[in-house]
C-alpha positions as CSV (number, residue, x, y, z in Angstrom):
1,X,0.0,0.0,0.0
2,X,1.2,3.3,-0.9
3,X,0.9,6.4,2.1
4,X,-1.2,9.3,1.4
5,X,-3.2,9.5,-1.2
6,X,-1.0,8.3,-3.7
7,X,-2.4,6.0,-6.8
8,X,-0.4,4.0,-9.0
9,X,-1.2,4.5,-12.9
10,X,0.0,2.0,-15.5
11,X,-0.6,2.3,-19.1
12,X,-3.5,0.1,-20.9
13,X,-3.7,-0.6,-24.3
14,X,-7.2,-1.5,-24.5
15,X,-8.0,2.1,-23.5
16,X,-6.4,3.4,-26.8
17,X,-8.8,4.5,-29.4
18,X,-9.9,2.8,-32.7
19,X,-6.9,3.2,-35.1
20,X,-10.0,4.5,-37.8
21,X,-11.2,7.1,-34.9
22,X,-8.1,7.8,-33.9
23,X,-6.5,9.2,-37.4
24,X,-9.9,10.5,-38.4
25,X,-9.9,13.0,-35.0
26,X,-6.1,13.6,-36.2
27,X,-7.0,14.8,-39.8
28,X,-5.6,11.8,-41.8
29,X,-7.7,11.0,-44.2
30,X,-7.5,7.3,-45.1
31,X,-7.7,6.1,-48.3
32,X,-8.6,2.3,-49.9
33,X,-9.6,-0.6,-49.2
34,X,-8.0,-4.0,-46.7
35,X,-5.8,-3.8,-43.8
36,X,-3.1,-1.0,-45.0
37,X,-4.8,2.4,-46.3
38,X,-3.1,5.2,-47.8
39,X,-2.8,8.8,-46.6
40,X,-0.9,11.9,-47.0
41,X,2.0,11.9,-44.5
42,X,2.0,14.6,-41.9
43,X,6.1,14.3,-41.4
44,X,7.1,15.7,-44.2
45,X,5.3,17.8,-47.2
46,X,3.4,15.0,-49.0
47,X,1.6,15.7,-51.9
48,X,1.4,12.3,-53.0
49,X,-0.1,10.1,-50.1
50,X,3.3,7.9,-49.0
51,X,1.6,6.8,-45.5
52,X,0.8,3.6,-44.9
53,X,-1.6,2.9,-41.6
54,X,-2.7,-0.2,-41.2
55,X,-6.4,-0.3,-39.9
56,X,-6.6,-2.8,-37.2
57,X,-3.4,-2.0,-35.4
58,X,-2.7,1.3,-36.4
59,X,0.6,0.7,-37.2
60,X,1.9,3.4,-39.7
61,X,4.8,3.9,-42.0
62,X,6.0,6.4,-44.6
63,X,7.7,5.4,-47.8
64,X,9.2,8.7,-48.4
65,X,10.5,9.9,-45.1
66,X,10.6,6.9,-43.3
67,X,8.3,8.0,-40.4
68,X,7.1,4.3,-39.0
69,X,5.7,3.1,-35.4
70,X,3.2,-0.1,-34.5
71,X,0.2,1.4,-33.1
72,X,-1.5,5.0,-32.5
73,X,0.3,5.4,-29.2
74,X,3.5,5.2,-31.1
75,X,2.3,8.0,-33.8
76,X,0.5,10.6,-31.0
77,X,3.8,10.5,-29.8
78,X,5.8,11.3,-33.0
79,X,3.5,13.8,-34.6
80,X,2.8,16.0,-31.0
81,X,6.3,15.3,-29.6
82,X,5.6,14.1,-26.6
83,X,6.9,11.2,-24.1
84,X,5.1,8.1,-24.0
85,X,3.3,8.5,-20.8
86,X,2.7,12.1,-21.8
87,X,1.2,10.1,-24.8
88,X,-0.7,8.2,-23.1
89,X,-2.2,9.9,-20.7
90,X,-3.4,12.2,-23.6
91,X,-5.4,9.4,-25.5
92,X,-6.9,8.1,-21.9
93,X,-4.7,4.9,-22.1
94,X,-3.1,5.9,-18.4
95,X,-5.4,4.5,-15.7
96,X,-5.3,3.8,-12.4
97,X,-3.2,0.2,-11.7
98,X,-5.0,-2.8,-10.3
């Protein structure tokens, strides 16, 4: 037991959002059809859509630039800089530990 009124917080991937919510709410517009869409990469200027996300997982990589990560925890943190428990705490995956 921890004194005070200090809670333990652990990070829970089932608490990440849908990879399709998720990009949507970012502004990535995916594109096509099966398990890896298409989109315009927002790492580098991308007029031709280079990004790869794969739907399920929401693992994403670029073909141009090189930009790549396995889920949306792993992107949130690339494209807003932030630490991964910065991360996610920002997309409500940081809950209070068992």
């Amino acid at each position: 037991p921890m004194p005070g009124n200090f809670r333990r917080f652990a990070f829970n991937r089932r608490l990440l959002p849908k990879p399709a919510d998720y990009y949507a709410g970012e502004g990535v517009c995916l594109r096509g059809r099966g398990p890896w869409r298409d989109a315009l990469c927002p790492f580098h200027p991308d007029t031709n859509p280079s990004l790869r996300v794969h739907i399920e997982t929401g693992a994403f990589r670029c073909m141009v630039c090189g930009a790549r990560g396995g889920d949306v925890l792993a992107f949130h943190m690339k494209r807003h800089r932030l630490r991964f428990s910065e991360a996610a705490k920002s997309l409500g995956a940081w809950a209070p530990a068992r």
